[in-house]
Backbone bond lengths (Angstrom), bond angles and torsions (degrees), N, CA, C in turn:
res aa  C-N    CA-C-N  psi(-1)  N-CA   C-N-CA  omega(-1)  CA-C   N-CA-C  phi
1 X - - - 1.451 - - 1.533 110.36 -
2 X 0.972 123.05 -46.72 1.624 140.01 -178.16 1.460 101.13 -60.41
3 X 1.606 110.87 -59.80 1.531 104.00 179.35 1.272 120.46 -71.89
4 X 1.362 137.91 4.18 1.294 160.10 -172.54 1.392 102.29 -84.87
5 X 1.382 118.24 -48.99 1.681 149.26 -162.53 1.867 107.33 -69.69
6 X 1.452 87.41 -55.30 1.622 104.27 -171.70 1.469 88.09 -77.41
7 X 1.329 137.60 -70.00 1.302 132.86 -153.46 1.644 109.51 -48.23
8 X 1.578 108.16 -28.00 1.919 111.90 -162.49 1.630 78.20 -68.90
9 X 1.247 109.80 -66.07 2.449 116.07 -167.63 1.558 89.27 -22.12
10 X 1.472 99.70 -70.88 1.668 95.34 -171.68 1.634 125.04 -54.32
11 X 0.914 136.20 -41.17 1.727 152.26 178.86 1.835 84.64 -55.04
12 X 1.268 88.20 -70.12 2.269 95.46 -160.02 1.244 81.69 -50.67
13 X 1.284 132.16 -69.96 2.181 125.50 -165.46 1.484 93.59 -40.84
14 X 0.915 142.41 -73.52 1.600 153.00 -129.73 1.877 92.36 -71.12
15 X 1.630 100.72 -46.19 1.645 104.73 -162.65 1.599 98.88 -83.19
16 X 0.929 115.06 -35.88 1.447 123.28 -172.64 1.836 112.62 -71.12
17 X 1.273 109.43 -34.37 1.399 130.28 179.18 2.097 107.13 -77.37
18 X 1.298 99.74 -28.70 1.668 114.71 176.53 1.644 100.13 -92.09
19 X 1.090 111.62 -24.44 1.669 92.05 -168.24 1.705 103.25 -108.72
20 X 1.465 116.35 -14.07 1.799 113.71 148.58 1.692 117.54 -73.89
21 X 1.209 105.84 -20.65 1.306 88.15 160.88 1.502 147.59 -100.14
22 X 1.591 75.96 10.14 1.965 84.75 177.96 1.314 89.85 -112.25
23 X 0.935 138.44 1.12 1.834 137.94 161.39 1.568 97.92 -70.06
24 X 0.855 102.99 -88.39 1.829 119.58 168.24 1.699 111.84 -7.43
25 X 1.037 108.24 -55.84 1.515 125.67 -170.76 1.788 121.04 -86.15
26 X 1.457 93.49 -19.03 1.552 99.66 154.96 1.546 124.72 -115.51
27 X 1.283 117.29 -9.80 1.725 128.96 151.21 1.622 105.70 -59.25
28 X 1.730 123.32 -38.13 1.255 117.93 -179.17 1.584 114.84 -65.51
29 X 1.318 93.34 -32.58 1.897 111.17 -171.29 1.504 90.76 -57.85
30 X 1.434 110.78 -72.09 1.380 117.82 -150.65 1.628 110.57 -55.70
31 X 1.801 98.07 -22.70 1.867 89.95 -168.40 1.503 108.53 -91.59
32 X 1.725 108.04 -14.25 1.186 109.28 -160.38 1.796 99.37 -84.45
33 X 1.490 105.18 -35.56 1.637 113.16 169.26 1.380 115.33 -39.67
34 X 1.761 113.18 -47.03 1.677 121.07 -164.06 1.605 117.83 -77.46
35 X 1.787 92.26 -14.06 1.640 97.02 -171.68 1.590 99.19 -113.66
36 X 1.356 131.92 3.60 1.273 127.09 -170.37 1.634 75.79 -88.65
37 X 1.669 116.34 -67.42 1.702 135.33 -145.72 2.095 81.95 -66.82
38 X 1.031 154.36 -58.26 1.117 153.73 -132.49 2.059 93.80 -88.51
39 X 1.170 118.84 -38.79 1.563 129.38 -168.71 1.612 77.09 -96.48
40 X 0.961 139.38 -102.74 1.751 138.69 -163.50 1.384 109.30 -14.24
41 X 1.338 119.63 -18.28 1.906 117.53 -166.33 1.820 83.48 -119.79
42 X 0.884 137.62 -14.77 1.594 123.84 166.10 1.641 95.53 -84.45
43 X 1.512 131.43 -75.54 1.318 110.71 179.55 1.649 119.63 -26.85
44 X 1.361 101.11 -58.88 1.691 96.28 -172.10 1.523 135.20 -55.12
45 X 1.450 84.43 -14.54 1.580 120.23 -168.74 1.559 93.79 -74.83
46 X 1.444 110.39 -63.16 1.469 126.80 -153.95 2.038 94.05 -65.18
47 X 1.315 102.56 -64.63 1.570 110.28 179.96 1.845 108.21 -56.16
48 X 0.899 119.58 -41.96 1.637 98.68 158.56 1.304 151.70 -85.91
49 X 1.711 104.40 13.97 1.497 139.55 175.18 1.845 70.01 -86.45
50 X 1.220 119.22 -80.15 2.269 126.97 -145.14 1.498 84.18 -46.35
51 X 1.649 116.18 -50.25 1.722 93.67 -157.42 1.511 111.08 -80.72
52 X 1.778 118.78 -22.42 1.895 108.50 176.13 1.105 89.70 -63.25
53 X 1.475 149.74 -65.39 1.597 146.40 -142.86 1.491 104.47 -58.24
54 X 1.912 113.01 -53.94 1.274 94.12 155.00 1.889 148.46 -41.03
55 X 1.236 83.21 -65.39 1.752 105.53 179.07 1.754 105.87 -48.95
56 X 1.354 118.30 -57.34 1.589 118.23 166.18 1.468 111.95 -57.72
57 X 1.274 127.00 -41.61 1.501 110.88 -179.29 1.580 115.78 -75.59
58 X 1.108 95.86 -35.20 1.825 91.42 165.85 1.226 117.30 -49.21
59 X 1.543 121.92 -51.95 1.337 126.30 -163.86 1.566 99.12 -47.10
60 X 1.200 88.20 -73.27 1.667 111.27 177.98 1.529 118.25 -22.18
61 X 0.903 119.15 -65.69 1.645 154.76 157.42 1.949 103.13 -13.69
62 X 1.652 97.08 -64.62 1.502 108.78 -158.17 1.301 82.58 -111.27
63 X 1.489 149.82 59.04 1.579 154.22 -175.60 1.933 85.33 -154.10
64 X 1.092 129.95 -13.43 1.057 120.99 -137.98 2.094 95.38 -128.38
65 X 1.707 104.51 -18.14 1.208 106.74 -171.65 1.390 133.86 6.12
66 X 1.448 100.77 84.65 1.107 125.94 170.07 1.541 117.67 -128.16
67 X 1.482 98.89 137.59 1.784 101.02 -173.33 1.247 130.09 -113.69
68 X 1.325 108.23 40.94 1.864 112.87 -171.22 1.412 105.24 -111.06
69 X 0.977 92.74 147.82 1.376 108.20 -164.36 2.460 130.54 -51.29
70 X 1.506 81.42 -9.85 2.002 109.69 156.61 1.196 88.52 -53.42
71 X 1.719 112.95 -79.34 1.286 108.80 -145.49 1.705 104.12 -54.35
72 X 1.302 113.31 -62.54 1.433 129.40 -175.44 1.637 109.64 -30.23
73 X 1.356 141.49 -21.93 0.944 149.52 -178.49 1.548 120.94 -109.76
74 X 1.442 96.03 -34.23 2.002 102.20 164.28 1.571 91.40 -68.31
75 X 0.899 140.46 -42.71 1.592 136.81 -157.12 1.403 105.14 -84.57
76 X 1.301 122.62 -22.42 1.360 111.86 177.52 1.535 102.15 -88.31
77 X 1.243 125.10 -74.45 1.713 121.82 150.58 1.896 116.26 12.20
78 X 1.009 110.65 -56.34 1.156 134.80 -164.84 2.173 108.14 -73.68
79 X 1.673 85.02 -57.38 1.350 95.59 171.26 1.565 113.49 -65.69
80 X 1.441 124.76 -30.09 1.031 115.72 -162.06 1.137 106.99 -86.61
81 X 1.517 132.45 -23.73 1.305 144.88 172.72 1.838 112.61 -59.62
82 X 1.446 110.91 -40.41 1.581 120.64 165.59 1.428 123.04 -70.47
83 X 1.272 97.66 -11.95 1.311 101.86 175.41 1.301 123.09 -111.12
84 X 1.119 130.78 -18.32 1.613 145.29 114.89 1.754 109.37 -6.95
85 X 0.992 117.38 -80.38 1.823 132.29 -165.14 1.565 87.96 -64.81
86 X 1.277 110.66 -60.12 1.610 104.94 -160.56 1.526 124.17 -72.42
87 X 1.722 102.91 0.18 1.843 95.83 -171.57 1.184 97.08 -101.77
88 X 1.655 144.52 -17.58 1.358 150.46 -169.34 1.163 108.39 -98.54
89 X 1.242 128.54 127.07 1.793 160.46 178.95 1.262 89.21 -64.50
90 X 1.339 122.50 89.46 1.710 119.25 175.76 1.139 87.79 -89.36
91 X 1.691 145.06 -35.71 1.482 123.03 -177.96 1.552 120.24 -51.72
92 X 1.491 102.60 -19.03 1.322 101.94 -169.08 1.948 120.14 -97.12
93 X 1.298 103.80 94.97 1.617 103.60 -159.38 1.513 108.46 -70.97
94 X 1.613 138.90 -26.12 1.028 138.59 131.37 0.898 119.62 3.61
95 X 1.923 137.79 -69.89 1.375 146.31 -113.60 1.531 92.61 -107.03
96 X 1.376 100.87 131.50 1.733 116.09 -155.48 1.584 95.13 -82.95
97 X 1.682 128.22 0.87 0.978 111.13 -176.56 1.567 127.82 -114.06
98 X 1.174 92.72 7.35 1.394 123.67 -175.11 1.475 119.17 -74.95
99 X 1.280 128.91 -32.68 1.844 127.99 142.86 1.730 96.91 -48.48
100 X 1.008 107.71 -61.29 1.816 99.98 -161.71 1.218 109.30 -57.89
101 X 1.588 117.43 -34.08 1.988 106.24 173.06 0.811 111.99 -88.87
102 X 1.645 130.70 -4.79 1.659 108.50 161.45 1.660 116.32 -101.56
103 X 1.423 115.10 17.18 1.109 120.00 145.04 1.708 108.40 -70.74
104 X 1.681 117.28 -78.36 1.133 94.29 178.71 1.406 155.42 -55.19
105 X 1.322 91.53 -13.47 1.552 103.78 162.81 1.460 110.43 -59.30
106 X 1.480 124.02 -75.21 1.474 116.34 162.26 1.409 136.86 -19.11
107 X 1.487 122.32 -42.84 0.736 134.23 154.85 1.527 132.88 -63.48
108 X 1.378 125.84 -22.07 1.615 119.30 -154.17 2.108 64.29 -121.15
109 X 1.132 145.02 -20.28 1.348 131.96 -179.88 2.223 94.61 -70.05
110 X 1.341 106.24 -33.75 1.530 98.57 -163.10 1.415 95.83 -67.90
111 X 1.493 121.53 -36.92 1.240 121.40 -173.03 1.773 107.39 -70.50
112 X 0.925 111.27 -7.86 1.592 116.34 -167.13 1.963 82.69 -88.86
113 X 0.976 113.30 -55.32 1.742 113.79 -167.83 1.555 109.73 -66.83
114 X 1.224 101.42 -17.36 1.768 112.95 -172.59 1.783 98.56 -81.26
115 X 1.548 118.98 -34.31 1.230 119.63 172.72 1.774 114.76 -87.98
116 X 1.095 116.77 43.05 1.490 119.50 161.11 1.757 105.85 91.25
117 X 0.843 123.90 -49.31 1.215 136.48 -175.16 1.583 119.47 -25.16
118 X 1.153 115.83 114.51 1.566 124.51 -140.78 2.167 93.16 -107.27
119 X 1.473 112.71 133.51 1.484 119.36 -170.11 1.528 88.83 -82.07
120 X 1.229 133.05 -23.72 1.660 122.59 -159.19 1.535 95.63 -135.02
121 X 0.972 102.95 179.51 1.881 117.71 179.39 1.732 91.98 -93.09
């Protein structure tokens, strides 16, 4: 009877310890889904603000034919920033390099604002 007693403590610990952790493990799913999908749509957000700002300032840029050497250097600036966004697998959230190009993206965008380049009309 006694060992009957002790064995249930242990069984209820054992079942109780299995059934918080499969709670646990799909509460992790669900929060880790809302904050991967909720941060993934601000990155995507942010990197397709750098490449329209690019792509429109170019237009602008070569609409404007002019050949001195400003332009020649906003335009490279510009390219290098598209080429930044476009060589990194942003689909791929895995890819260990993907903080570092949206650092440089951030970065080669500050240098884009440091050369005159206006966010509004």
């Amino acid at each position: 009877m006694f060992d009957s007693i002790v064995m249930a403590e242990e069984r209820f610990h054992g079942e109780g310890y299995d059934e918080g952790y499969s709670e646990g493990v799909h509460a992790g799913l669900i929060e880790g889904h809302e904050y991967g999908a909720m941060n993934g749509a601000k990155i995507g957000s942010e990197i397709g603000f750098y490449l329209g700002f690019a792509l429109t300032w170019r237009s602008i840029l070569h609409s404007q034919n002019n050949e001195d050497d400003k332009l020649s250097k906003k335009l490279k600036v510009l390219d290098s920033l598209e080429g930044i966004i476009k060589e990194c697998p942003w689909e791929d959230a895995t890819n260990d390099k993907l903080q570092e190009n949206l650092d440089k993206a951030r970065g080669k965008f500050k240098q884009v604002r440091i050369l005159g380049f206006k966010l509004c009309c």
